[in-house]
N, C-alpha and C positions, 0 to 999 in steps of 0.2 A: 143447503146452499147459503151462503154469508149475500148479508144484504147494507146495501149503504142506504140513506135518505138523505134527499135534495130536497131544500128548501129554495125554493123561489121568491123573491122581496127585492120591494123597492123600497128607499131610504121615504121616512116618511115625515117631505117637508111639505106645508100646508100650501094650497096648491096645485102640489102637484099629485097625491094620491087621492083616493076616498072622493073626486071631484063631484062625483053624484049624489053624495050624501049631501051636497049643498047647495038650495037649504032645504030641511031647516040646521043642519048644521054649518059653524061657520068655518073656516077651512083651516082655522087651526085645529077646533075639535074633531073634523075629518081625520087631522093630523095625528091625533090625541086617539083615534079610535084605531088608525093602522098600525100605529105603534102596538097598543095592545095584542092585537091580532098577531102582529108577529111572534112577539113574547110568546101569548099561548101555543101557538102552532109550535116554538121551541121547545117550550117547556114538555108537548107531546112527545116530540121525538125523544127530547131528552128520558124521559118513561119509558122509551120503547127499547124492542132489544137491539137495536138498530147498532151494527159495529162501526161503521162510519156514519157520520155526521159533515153535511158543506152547506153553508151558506152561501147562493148564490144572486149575489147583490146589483141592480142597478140605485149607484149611489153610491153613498160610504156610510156603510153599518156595520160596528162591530161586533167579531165574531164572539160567542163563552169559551171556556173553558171547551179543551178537546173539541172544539168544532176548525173547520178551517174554511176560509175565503177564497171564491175562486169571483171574478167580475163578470156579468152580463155580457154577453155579446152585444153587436151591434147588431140592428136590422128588426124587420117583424118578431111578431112572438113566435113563431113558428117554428124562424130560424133560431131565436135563441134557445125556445125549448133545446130542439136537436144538439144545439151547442153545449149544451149544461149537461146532455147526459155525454155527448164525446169528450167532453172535456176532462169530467170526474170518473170516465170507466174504466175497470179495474178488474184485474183476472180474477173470472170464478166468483165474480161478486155481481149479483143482481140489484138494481137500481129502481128505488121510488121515489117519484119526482112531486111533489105539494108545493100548492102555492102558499099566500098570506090571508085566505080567503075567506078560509073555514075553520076560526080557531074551536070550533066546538070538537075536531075530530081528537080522539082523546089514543093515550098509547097503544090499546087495545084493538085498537082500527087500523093502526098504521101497522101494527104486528099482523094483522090479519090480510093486510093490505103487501104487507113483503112475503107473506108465508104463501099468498097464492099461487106464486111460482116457482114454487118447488114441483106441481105437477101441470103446470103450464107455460106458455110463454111471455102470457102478461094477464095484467088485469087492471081493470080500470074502470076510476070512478067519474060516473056522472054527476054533472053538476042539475037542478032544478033550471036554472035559466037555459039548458041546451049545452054548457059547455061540459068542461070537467074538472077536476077539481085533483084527480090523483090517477096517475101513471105506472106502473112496476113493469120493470122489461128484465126480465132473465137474462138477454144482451143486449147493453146496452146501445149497440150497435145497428138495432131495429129501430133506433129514433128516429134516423134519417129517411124514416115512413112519415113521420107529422112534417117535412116542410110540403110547402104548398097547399096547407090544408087551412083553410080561413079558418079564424079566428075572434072571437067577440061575436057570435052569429046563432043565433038559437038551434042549427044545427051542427055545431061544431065539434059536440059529443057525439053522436052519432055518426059524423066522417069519418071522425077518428076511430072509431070501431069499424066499421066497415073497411076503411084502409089497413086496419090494423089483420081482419081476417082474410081479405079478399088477398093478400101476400101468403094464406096458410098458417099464419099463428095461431096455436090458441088462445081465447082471451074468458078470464073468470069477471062477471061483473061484481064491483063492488057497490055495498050501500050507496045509495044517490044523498048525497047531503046541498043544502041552501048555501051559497055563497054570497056575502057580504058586499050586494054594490048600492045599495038604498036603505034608508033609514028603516024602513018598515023589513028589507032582511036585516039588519043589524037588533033591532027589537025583538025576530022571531031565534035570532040566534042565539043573542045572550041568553035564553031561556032555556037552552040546548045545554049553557056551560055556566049554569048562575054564580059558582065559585070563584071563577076563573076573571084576569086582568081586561078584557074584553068585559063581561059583563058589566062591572065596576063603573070604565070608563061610558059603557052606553046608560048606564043609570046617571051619571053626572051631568052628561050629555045632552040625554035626550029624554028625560024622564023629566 
């Protein structure tokens, strides 16, 4: 099965992302860290065998090369989740949906992360703080299972699986990776991806 990848991003002006990283960062280097974060989490897909590629922006962030732009919806996250995958879904093509979170998740993850549903109907990653972090739905027409399902809530990973099985899907779990909302995760992450444009900026940062 063909598989596309949705990125999730917010344009990142200072203020208004990374708010919790400050302090001790100041909110431009918030700024200065989600930018990164985004970059790497592209730069993953871009690795992967992923045959589409969207960027799914609240803000204005330009798309690369072969990617293309679709805008946030309005409303909760819940609802825009649901929005992002009916928005971009497309015959015979299975969808995983990553945020700007976790740039340590590298091509290999995300391939492994689209290829689980070829014998299933989804799979899905948990986040360390209760949330999640990645979504793959064989159709993507089973999104409209995450509205009403809180959000930012240390068990918001777990509704969503149980929502996700208690309709009869199956679901393959993925590696649980740390998600980037405090200085001390952004410390333990850059160590995840010491290469990578995220590292750089939290060593400028915060080191």
């Amino acid at each position: 099965m063909r598989a596309q990848v949705l990125v999730l991003a917010k344009e990142p002006v200072p203020g208004r992302v990374k708010t919790r990283l400050c302090p001790p960062c100041t909110p431009e280097q918030a700024a200065a860290l989600a930018y990164a974060a985004i970059e790497d989490t592209l730069d993953a897909v871009d690795g992967s065998s992923a045959r589409r590629r969207t960027l799914v922006a609240d803000g204005v962030l330009r798309p690369r090369t072969r990617w293309r732009l679709v805008p946030q919806s309005a409303g909760d996250l819940d609802v825009r989740l649901a929005h992002a995958f009916s928005r971009t879904a497309a015959p015979a093509t299975a969808t995983l949906l990553i945020g700007m979170d976790t740039p340590q998740a590298t091509p290999a993850l995300l391939d492994e992360a689209a290829k689980a549903v070829e014998d299933a109907d989804a799979a899905l990653g948990l986040a360390e703080d209760g949330g999640w972090w990645a979504l793959t739905l064989r159709d993507p027409a089973h999104a409209e299972l995450l509205r009403g399902i809180p959000t930012s809530r240390p068990d918001t990973g777990e509704r969503t699986l149980r929502r996700l099985r208690a309709t009869g899907l199956s679901v393959v779990d993925l590696p649980v990776l740390r998600d980037v909302d405090t200085a001390a995760d952004a410390v333990e992450v850059a160590q995840q991806c010491p290469d990578g444009r995220f590292a750089a900026a939290v060593a400028k940062c915060l080191g």
